[in-house]
Each structure stands twice: as C-alpha cells, then as structure tokens.
C-alpha positions as CSV (number, residue, x, y, z in Angstrom):
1,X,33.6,-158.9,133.7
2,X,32.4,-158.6,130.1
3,X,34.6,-160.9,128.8
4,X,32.6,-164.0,129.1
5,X,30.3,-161.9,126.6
6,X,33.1,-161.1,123.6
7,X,32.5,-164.0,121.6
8,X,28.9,-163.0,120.6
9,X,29.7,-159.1,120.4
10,X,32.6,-160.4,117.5
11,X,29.9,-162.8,115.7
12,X,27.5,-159.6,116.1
13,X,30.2,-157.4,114.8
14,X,30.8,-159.5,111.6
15,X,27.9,-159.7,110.7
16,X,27.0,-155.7,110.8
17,X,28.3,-153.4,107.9
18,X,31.1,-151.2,108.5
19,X,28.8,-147.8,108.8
20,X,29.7,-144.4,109.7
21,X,28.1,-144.3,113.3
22,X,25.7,-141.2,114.0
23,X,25.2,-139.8,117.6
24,X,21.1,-139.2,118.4
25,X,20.8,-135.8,119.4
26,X,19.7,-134.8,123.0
27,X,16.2,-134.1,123.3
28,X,14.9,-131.9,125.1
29,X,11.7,-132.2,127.5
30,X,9.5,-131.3,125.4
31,X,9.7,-133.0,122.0
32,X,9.2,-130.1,119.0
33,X,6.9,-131.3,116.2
34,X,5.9,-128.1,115.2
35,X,9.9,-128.8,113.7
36,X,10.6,-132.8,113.4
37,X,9.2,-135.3,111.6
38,X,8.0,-138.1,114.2
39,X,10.7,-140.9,114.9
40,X,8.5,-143.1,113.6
41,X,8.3,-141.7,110.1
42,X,12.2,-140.9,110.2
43,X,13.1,-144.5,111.5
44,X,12.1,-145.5,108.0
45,X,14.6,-143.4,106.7
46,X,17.1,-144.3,108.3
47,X,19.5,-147.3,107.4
48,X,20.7,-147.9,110.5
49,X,20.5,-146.9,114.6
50,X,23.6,-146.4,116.5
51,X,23.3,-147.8,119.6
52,X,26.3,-147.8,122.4
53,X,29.1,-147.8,119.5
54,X,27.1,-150.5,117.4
55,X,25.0,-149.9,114.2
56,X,21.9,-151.9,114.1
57,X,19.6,-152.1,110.9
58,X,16.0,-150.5,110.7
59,X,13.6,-152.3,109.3
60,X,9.2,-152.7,109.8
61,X,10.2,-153.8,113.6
62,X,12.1,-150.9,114.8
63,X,9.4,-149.4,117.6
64,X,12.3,-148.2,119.9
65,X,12.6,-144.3,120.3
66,X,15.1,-141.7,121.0
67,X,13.2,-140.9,124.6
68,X,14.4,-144.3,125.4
69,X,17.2,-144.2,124.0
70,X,18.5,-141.5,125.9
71,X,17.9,-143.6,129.1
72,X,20.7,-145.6,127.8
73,X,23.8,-145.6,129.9
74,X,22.6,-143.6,132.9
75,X,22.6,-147.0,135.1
76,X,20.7,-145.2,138.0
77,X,22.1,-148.7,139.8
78,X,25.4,-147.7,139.8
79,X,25.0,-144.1,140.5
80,X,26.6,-143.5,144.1
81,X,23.8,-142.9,146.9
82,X,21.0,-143.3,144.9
83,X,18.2,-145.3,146.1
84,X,18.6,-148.0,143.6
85,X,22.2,-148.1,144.4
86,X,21.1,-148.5,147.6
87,X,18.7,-151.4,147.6
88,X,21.4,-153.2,144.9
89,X,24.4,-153.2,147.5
90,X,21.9,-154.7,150.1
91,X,21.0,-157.6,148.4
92,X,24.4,-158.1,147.2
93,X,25.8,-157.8,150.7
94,X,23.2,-160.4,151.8
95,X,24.3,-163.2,149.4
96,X,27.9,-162.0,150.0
97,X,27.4,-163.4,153.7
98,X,24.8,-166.2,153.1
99,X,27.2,-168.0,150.6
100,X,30.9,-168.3,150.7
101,X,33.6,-170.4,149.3
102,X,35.6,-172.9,151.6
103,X,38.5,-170.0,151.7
104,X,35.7,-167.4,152.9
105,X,35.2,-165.7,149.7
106,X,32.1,-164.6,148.3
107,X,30.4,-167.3,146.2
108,X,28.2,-165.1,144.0
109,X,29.7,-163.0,141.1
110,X,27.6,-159.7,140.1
111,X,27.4,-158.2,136.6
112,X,25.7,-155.2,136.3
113,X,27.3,-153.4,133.0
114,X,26.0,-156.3,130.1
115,X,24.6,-154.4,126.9
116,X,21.2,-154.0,127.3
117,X,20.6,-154.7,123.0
118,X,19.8,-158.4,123.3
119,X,18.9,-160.6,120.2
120,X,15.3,-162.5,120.3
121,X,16.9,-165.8,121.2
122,X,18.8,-164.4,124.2
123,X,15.6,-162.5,125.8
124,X,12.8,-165.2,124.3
125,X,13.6,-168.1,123.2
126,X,17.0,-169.3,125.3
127,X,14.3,-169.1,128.0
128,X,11.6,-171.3,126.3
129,X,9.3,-168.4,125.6
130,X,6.5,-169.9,123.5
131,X,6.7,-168.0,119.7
132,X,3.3,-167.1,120.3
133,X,3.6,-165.2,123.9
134,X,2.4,-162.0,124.5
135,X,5.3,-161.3,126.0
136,X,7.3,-161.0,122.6
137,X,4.2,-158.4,121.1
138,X,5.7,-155.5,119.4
139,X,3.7,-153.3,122.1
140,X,5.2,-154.5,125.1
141,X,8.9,-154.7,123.7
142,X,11.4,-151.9,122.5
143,X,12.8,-153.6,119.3
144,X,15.4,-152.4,117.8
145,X,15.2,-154.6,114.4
146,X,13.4,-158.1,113.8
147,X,17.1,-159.3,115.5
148,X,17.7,-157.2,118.3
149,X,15.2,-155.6,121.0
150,X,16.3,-153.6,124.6
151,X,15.8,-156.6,127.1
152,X,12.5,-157.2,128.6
153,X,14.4,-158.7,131.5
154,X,17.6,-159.4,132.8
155,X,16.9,-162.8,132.9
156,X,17.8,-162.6,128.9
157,X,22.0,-162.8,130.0
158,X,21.3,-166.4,132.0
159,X,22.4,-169.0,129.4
160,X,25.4,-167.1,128.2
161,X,26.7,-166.7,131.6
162,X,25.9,-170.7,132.4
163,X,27.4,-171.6,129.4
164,X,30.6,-169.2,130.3
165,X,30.8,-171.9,133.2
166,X,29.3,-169.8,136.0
167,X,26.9,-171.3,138.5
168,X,26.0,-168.4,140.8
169,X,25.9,-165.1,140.1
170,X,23.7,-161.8,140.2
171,X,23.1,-159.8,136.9
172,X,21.8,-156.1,137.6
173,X,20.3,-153.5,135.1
174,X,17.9,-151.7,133.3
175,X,15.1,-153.2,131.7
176,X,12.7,-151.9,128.9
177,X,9.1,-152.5,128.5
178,X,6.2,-150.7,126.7
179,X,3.5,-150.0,129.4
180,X,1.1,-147.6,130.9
181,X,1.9,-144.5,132.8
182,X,0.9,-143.9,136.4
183,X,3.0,-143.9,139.5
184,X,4.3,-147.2,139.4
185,X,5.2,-148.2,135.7
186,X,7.9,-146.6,133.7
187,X,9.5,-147.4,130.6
188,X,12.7,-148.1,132.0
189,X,13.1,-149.6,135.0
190,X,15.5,-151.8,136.9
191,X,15.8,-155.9,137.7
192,X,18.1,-158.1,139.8
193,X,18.2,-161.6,138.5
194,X,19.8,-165.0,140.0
195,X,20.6,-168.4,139.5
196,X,22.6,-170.7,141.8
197,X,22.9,-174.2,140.5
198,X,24.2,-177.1,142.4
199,X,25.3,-180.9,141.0
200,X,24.4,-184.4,143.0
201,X,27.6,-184.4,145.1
202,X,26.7,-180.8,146.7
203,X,22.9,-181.3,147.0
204,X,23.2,-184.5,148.7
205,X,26.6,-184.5,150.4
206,X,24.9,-185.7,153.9
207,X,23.0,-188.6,151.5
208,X,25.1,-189.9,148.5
209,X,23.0,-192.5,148.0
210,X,19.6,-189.7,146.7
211,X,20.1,-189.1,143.1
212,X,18.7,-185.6,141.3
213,X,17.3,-187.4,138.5
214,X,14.7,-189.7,138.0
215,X,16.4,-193.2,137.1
216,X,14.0,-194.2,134.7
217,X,14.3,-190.4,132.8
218,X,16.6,-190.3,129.9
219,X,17.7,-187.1,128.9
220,X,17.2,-185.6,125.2
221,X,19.1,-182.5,124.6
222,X,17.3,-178.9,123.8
223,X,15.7,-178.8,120.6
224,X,15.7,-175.1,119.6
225,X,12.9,-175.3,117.4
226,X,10.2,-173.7,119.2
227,X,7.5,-176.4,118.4
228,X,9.0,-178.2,120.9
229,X,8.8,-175.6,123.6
230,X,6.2,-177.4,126.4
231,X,2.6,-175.0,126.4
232,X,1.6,-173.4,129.1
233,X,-0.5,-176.1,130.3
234,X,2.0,-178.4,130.3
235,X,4.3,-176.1,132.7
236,X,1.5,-176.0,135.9
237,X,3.0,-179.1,137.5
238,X,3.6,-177.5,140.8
239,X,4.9,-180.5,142.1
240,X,8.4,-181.0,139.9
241,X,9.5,-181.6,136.2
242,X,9.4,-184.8,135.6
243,X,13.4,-185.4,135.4
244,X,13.9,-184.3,138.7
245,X,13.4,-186.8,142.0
246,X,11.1,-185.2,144.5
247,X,13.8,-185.7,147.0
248,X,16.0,-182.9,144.8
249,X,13.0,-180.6,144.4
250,X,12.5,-180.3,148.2
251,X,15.9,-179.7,149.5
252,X,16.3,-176.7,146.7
253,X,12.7,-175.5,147.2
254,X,13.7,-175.8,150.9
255,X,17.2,-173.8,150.0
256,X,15.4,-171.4,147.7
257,X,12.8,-170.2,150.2
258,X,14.5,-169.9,153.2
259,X,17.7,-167.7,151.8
260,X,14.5,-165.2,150.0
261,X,12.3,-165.6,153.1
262,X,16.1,-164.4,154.8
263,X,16.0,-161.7,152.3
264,X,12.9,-160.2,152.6
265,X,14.0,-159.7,157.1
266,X,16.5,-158.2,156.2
267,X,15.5,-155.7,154.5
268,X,12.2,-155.4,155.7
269,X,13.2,-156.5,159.6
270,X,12.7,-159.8,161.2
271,X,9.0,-159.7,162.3
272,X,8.0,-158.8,158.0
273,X,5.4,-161.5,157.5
274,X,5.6,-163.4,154.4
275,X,3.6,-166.2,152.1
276,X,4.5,-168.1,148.9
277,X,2.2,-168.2,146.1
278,X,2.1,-170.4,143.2
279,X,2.5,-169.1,139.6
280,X,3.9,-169.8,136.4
281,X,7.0,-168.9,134.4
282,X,8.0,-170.2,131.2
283,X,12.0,-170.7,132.2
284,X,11.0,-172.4,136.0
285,X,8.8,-174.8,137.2
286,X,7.8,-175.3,139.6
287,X,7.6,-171.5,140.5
288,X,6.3,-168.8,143.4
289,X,6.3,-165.1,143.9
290,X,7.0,-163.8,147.3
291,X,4.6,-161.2,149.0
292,X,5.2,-159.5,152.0
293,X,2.5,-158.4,154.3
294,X,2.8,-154.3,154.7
295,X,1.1,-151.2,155.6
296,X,-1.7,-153.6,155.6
297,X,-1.7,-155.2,152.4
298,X,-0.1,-157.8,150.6
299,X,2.7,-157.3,148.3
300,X,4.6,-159.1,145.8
301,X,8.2,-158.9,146.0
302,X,9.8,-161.3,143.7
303,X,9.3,-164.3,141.2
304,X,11.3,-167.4,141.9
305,X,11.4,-170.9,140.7
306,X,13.3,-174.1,140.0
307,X,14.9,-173.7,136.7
308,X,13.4,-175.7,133.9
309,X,16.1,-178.6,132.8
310,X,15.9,-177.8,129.1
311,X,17.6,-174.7,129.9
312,X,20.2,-176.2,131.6
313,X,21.3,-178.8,129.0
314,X,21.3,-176.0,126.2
315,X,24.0,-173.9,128.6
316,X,26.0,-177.2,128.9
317,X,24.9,-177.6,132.8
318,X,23.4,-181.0,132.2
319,X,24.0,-182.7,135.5
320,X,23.0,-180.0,137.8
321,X,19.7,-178.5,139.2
322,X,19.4,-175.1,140.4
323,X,17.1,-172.3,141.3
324,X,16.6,-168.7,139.5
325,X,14.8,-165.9,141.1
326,X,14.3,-161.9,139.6
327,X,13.0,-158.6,141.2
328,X,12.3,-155.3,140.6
329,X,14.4,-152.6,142.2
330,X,12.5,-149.6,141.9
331,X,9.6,-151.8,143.5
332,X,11.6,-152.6,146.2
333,X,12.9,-149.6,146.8
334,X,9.8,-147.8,146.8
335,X,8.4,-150.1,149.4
336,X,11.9,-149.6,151.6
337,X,11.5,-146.0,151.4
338,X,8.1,-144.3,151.4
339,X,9.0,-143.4,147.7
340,X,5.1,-143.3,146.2
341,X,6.1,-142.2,142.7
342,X,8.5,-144.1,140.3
343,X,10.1,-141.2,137.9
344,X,11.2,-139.6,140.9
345,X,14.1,-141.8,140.5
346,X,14.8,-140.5,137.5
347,X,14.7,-136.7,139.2
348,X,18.3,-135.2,139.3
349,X,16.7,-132.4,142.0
350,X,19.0,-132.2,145.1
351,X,15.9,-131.8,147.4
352,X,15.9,-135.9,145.9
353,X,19.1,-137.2,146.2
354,X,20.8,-135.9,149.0
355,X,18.0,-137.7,151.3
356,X,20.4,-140.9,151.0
357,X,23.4,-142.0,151.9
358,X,24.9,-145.4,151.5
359,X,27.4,-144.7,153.7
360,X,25.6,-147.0,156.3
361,X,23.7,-149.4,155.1
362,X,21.8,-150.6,157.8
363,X,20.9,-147.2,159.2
364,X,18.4,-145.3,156.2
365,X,16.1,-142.9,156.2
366,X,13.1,-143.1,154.8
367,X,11.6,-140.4,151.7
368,X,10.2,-136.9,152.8
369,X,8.6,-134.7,149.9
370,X,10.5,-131.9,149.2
371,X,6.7,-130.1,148.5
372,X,3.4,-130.9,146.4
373,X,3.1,-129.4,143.2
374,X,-0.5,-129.4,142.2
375,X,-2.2,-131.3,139.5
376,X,-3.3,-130.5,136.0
377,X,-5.7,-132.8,134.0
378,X,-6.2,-132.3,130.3
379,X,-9.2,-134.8,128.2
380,X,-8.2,-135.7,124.6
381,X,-10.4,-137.3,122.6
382,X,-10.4,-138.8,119.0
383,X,-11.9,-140.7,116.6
384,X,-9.9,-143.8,115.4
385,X,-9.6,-144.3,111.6
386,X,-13.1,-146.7,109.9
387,X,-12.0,-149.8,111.1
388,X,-10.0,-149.9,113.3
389,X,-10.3,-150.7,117.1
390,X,-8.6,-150.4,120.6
391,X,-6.0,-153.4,120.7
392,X,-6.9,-154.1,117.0
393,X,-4.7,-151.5,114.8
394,X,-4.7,-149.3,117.7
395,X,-2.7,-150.1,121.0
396,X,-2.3,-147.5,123.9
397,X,0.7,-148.6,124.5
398,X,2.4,-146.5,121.1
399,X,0.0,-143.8,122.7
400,X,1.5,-143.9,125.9
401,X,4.9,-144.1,123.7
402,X,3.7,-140.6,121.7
403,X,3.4,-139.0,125.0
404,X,6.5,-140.0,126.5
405,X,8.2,-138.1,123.6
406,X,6.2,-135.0,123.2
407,X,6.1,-134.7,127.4
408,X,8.9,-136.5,128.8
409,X,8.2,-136.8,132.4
410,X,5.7,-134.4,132.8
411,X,3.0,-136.5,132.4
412,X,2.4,-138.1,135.5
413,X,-0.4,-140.6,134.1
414,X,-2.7,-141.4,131.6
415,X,-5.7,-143.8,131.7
416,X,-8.4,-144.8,129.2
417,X,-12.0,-143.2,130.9
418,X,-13.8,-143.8,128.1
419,X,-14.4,-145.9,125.1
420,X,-17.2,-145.8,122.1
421,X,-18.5,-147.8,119.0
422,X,-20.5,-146.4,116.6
423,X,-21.8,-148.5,114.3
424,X,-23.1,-147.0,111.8
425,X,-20.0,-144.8,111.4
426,X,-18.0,-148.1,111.9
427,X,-15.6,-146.2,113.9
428,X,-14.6,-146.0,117.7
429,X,-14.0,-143.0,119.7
430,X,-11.2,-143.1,122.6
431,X,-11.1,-140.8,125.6
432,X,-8.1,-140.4,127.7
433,X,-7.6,-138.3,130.7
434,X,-4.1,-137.1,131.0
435,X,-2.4,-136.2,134.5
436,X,0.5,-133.3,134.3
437,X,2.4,-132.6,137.1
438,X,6.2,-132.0,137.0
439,X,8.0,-133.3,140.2
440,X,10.0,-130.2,140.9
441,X,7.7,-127.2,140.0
442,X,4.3,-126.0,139.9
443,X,3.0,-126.1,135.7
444,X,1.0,-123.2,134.3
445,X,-1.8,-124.1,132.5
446,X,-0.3,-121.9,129.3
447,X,2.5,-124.5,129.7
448,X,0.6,-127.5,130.3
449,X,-1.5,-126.7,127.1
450,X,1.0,-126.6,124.8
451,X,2.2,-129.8,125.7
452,X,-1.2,-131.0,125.2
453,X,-1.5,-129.2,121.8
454,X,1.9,-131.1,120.7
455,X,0.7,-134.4,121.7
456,X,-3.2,-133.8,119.9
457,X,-0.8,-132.4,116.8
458,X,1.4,-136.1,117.7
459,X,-1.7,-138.3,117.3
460,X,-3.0,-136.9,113.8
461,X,-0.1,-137.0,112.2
462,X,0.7,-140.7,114.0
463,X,-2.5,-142.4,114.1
464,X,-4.4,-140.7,111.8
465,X,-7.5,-139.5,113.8
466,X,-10.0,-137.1,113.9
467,X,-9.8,-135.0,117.4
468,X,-13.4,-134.5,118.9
C-alpha cells in the first residue's frame, strides 16, 4: 500500500546525512523541569530529530515536541474496537457498497498507514494554499524543520496518490495541529479524506454529446510559483470554476451530495435532518460543509467540494473532474456516541474501552461514564516581557504547548479570562484559568499544585515573565 509513496521517501533519503538515529525517551505524565532543560532550548542543540527511522535537521522552525511525538504511531484508528476504529470501518463499509467495479469489487482503495512527516509542498502548497495563509503560521503547525512539518491534514497525501494513477480512494490518520485545550480540541486528532474523480465518458455516458470543459477554455498547466495561486477572493465563485461547463458541475455536485447526504443516514439513521452550507477552501471550489440537525442544534460534519482543476493538471489528471471531501473522526464519533470529552480517546482505562465492540457494526452502544471525578481550577498570572503583546511575540498556542508537556492530559482546559495593558509600564498582563481533572481518578490539590508549580517554573524560564 505504501509503495506508490517510495519514490519520494528515496529522494528524501538522499538527501539526509547518514546519522546515527537516537530514540526520544518516554516521558512520563508529568514533565520534570526541576531536572530537563525545556525541549525548546535542547532542540537547538540538537543536529537532528529522529522521527519513525528518519533523521530530520533542527533548525529556527523546529516547534514540534516530544509530547507529540510520542503520539506517533499509536494510530488509535487502527486499534481493534476502539471508537475511532469504529466510526472508520463504517464509512468505509459505506463507500464499499455505494461504489463497485463492473466485477462487484469495491471501487475505493483505503490508506491509513502514510507517514505523517510531510514536506511544506505536500501539506501547503500542492493544495494551492496561498504563502501568506494563516494556516501555514508556526502556531498552528508542528514543524519539524523549515522542510518538513506533522500534516495539518490528510488532505496533504492527495496529489501523490493522483499522480500514482488512483482516482478514488480514502486516506485515514492522524493529524497535528497547535490549538486550544477544552473538551473538544486536541493536539492530535484524526481525519478521513476523499477524492473520486471521473473523465467525460463516465460523467456523461447517458449524454456524450455534454462536454466537462468549457469549449472556449484553454488549459495552462500548474505554475508552482505561488504568485500565481488565485486569492481568496477570487475562489468565492459558488457557481463553478470557470473551466468547467455548468452541466459537469451539477451532475457531480448532484453525485457529491447525495452519496454524503447517504452518509450522514447512515450513521446517524434515515430521519437525520441535514443542510448544505457554502464556504471556502483553497483546494475546492465551489465548496460546502454538511451539518446535521441534533440534540437540537446544528452541527457541522464535514467539508466537501469540487476539486479545483489546477490541482488536477499538476497530478497528471488533466481531463477529469472530481470531488474531494474530509472529516473529523473524533468529531464524528463523539456525536455517534455520547462521548462529551475528546482525550478520553486517548484513555487506555478498561472502564473505556470495553464499552465497544465492532463486532456488529450496526448494532452500538452508546458511552456511559465510568464516574465523575471532580474539578480543580488553578489562576496563573504573569506579566509579559516590555513590549511584547498577546499574538505579537506571545501566542497561547506555545502556552497551551508548555502545558501539554509539564501536564500531559491532566489538564482538561485552559482559557484566557483576562487580559491587561499598562501603559506606562508598556507591558501586558495575561490571566489564564486552568481546568485539572484526570479522567480516571480524583486529583489532590497537593498533586494538582505541583503540576501548576512546574508549569509557572515552565513559563519563566520559556517566556520570560514575571508571575503576579
């Protein structure tokens, strides 16, 4: 399954020095640092990171850590009757029987074991992500060099596997992105993406005479040089690219909807209402996200969208059109199952686990808490340096990152309650309110304290602040 892949692991390969490969040590749940220098500080040591068997160079991008990097390989998607397991094999299982070959076969392919190291041009700019996108900021991505980062998305794999001459498949795994910390975001996290593309004599077989392009459009190939990359204002065209006929954007709109308006009934039954709502996406256009009406609300789903042709002539796919669509598992699954806290499926507890069974599919159980543990809130204020602000020389995002590795999954969340200029002083005081609870035992105070002592001793020697 990896194969189509080689050829850019053997250019990667070249181009790395022959290194003697370290292993990161374990850490434990509590980062010392009474003991160890931060990782940031001992990055810039270091020559190189070794990453799944590959050495990758340090240099003034490196942000990744080693609390992330020990999520690396767990692949909670292909762990047997756990509940991203779970909600994987169903989706799969519905393209399996909503698309088949002439002989009965199943016309998707699924890869859900591609490295998650990416270069910038697979996760970025393969995808027509402007230079200039927030997307690419060094606090929202885990990079592992100026080269390389942890995908921000599965979505980063699509061109190699067009170009390897696939034109519908399923790619499944873990994604990385720097973000808060509450119930529902987690540093880790995992995404389904698709594509299905089709050429003139499939999308019109009842009507040979329609064509999928314009007749007056004539094509110029992908320029990679990202001043060429259409703005965002130039992408809002909800009603088609302008290479396409409107004839070929309604009959794969028309396709795309109804097989993830099919998806949503059946996992969330038949009578699941559901609406379409436009947005934007730099690799699709035009392009919706799917909410469902439940428990009273609306939620969104998934993103979806007909793929942008530029993409499609740089993967060698110039004569077809096709749609692309990515979701979230752990959103899904959440949703499916009652579960109202993402780390819990990162929780090896038994009281957990053994809740589900894939052994029939169409016959689950929602989640019951094992028990409650209570609560413990903890303030921490500080004084940033003279100078510098919130989101200018101080993001909360490498915060949120410093308390990840002092706390591991302790923390339950963290928000920003308060915020203050003084300007005579020329300096800014932050407060931020910090949730503990563990998810499988009630914390002392001793014990959350200490944490919280680690993490105040974490920001001094990181940020340089003054604790109030």
């Amino acid at each position: 399954m990896l194969t189509i892949l080689k050829p850019l692991m053997q250019v990667t390969l070249r181009r790395l020095e022959k290194v003697n490969f370290y292993k990161l040590r374990k850490k434990s749940l509590i980062y010392n640092y009474s003991n160890k220098r931060l990782f940031a500080k001992a990055a810039a040591a270091k020559t190189y990171l070794d990453i799944n068997g590959f050495a990758y160079s340090v240099d003034s991008w490196t942000n990744v850590t080693p609390k992330i990097l020990s999520y690396l390989g767990l692949n909670k998607h292909l762990q047997k009757n756990h509940p991203l397991s779970i909600i994987k094999q169903r989706i799969v299982n519905y393209f399996y029987k909503a698309y088949k070959t002439s002989r009965g076969n199943p016309l998707f392919s699924v890869y859900d074991k591609l490295n998650p190291v990416v270069t910038i041009q697979q996760n970025f700019d393969n995808l027509l992500i402007p230079v200039d996108h927030v997307s690419r900021s060094k606090a929202d991505c885990y990079y592992v060099n100026q080269r390389y980062l942890l995908r921000a998305h599965t979505t980063a794999h699509q061109v190699d596997l067009i170009s390897s001459g696939l034109d519908n498949f399923l790619v499944v795994g873990e994604v990385y992105r720097r973000d808060e910390i509450d119930s529902t975001h987690y540093p880790v996290f995992h995404q389904l993406d698709a594509v299905r593309l089709v050429t003139k004599d499939k999308l019109f077989e009842r009507n040979p005479g329609l064509e999928i392009f314009e007749r007056d459009w004539s094509p110029n190939l992908y320029n990679t040089n990202q001043n060429q990359i259409l703005s965002l204002s130039k992408c809002m065209d909800q009603t088609k690219q302008s290479c396409h006929t409107l004839e070929a954007i309604k009959l794969i709109e028309h396709e795309l909807k109804g097989v993830l308006a099919g998806l949503a009934k059946d996992l969330f039954g038949a009578n699941i209402k559901h609406r379409w709502v436009d947005t934007y996406f730099p690799f699709t256009q035009p392009s919706w996200e799917l909410e469902i009406f439940y428990k009273g609300q609306w939620l969104e789903v998934l993103g979806c969208g007909i793929m942008r042709h530029e993409i499609l002539q740089q993967s060698g796919a110039h004569n077809s059109i096709g749609y692309a669509f990515g979701l979230g598992l752990e959103r899904l699954a959440m949703i499916f199952f009652d579960i109202p806290d993402i780390r819990l499926f990162w929780s090896t507890d038994t009281g957990f686990l053994t809740q589900f069974n894939e052994s029939d599919l169409y016959n689950l159980k929602k989640y019951k808490a094992v028990s409650q543990y209570p609560q413990c809130i903890n303030d921490l204020s500080f004084w940033l340096p003279p100078g510098v602000q919130v989101n200018e020389g101080f993001a909360p995002n490498d915060f949120y990152d410093i308390v990840r590795n002092v706390a591991g999954d302790v923390v339950e969340q963290i928000s920003l309650v308060d915020q203050f200029n003084h300007p005579k002083k020329n300096r800014t005081s932050v407060c931020f309110r910090i949730i503990y609870r563990h998810m499988e035992r009630t914390l002392t105070q001793k014990e959350v304290n200490d944490v919280h002592k680690l993490i105040v001793e974490a920001c001094v020697a990181t940020f340089n602040v003054d604790i109030r």
